[in-house]
Structures are given as C-alpha cells and as structure tokens.
C-alpha positions as CSV (number, residue, x, y, z in Angstrom):
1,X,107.7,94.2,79.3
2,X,108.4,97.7,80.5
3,X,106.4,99.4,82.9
4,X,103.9,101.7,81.8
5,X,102.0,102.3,85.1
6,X,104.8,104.0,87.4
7,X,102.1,104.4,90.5
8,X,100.5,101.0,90.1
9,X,104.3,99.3,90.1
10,X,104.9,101.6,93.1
11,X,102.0,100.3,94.7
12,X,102.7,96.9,94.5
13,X,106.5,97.2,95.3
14,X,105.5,98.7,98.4
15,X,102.8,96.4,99.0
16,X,105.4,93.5,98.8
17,X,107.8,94.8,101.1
18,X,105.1,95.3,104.2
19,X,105.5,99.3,103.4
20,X,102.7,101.9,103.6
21,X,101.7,103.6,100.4
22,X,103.3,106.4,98.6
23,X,102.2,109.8,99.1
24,X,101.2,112.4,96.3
25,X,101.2,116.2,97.2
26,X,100.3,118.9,94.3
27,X,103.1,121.4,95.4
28,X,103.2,124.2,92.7
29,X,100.7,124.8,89.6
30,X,101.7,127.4,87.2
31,X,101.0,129.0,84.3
32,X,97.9,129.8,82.6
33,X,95.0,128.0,82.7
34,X,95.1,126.3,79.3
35,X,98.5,125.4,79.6
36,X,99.6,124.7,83.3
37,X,102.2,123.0,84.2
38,X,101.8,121.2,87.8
39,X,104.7,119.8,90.1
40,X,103.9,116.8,92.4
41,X,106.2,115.1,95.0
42,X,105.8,111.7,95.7
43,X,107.0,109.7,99.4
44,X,107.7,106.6,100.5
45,X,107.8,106.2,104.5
46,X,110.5,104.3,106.2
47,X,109.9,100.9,108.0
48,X,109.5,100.9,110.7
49,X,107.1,104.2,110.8
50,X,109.5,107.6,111.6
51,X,107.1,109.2,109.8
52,X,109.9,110.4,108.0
53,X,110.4,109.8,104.1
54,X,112.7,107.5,103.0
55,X,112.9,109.5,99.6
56,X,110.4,112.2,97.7
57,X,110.6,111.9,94.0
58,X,109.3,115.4,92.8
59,X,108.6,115.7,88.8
60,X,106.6,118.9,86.8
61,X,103.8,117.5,83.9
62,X,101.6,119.1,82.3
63,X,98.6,117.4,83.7
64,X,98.8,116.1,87.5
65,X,98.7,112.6,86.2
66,X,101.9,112.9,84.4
67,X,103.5,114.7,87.2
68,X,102.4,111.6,89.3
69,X,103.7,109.2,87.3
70,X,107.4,110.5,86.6
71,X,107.3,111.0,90.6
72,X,106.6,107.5,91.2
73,X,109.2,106.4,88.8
74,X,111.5,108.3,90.5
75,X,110.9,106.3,93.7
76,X,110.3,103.1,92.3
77,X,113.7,103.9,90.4
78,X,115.3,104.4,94.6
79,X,113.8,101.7,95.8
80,X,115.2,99.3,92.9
81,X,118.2,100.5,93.5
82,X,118.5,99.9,97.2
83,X,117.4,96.2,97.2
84,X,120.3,93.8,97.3
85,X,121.0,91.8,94.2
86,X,121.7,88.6,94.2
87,X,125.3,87.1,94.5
88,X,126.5,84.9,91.9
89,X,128.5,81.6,93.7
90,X,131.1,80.9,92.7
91,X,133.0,77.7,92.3
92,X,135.4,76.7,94.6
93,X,138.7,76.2,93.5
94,X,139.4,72.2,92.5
95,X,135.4,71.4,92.6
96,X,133.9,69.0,91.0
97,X,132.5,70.0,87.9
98,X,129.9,68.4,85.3
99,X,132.2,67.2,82.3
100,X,131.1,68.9,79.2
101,X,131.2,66.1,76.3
102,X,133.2,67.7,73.6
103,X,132.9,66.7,69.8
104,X,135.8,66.4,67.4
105,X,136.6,65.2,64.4
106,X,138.2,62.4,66.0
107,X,135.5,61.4,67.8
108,X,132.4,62.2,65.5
109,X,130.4,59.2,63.9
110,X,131.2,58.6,60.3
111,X,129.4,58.0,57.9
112,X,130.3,56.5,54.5
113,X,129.9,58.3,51.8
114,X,127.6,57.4,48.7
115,X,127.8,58.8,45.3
C-alpha cells in the first residue's frame, strides 16, 4: 500500500529510530490571496542532538498542507535511503544444499490408459 500520509510516515520513522520530530517552517508565501502558493522546509535533527539538521526537505504547494507533505516525503525519501539494506548470504562454495526432487518422464507414475 503506498503512503498517502507523508508527515504521519515521517513521524513514525522517526519515532522508531529514537529521533526527535521533524520540523515545519512556512519560509515564503506568495502570490495573491486567492491563489498563494506557500513554501515550507521540513528538518530532521541528527542523533545525538547537534542541533544541527541532518537534512531540510523544502517543497512549494498551494496550500501549507501540501507544501508540508511533499517536504516530508522528501525527508522520509533521505532517510530511506540512508538505512542499510539487508545483505543477501550467500552460499558457500561446496555447501550442502536441499536436493530439489526433479520430475521426468522417466520417473513420473503411469498410468494406463483406458478407452
């Protein structure tokens, strides 16, 4: 299921690594005032606190919501990248290995035909 609630996944990723929670600022709102257009930058602090962000997503919407959202995606996006992934293991050379029963024609039941 994709994500649909960018801020809320933040949220939670953050949550689960022991990190505080991401920052929103409203940094620019432009245009007039039935169709604005607002830019918001979104932080995620480094462990342990510098007080320093780790990375700002910034994104423009045309409600603050939207803005919000596209900013946390764009962190949640960082952070996703930046976890390790899992190494497959691989087989060592001459291991045992489960025998895989194969069928043939050889080796298939018959049975007799009628009719």
């Amino acid at each position: 299921m994709p994500v649909m609630d960018f801020k809320s996944a933040l949220q939670e990723s953050l949550q689960a690594s022991g990190r505080p929670q991401a920052s929103y600022v409203l940094v620019k709102e432009a245009g007039p005032e039935h169709s604005k257009t607002f830019t918001v930058e979104a932080g995620c602090i480094r462990l342990p606190d510098t007080g320093k962000a780790e990375f700002t997503g910034r994104a423009e919407g045309s409600t603050k919501k939207k803005a919000e959202q596209d900013a946390a995606r764009q962190v949640l996006e960082h952070l996703l990248r930046r976890q390790p992934r899992p190494t497959p293991k691989r087989r060592e050379i001459g291991a045992a290995s489960t025998p895989v029963p194969m069928t043939t024609s050889s080796n298939r039941a018959r049975t007799p035909r009628t009719g």
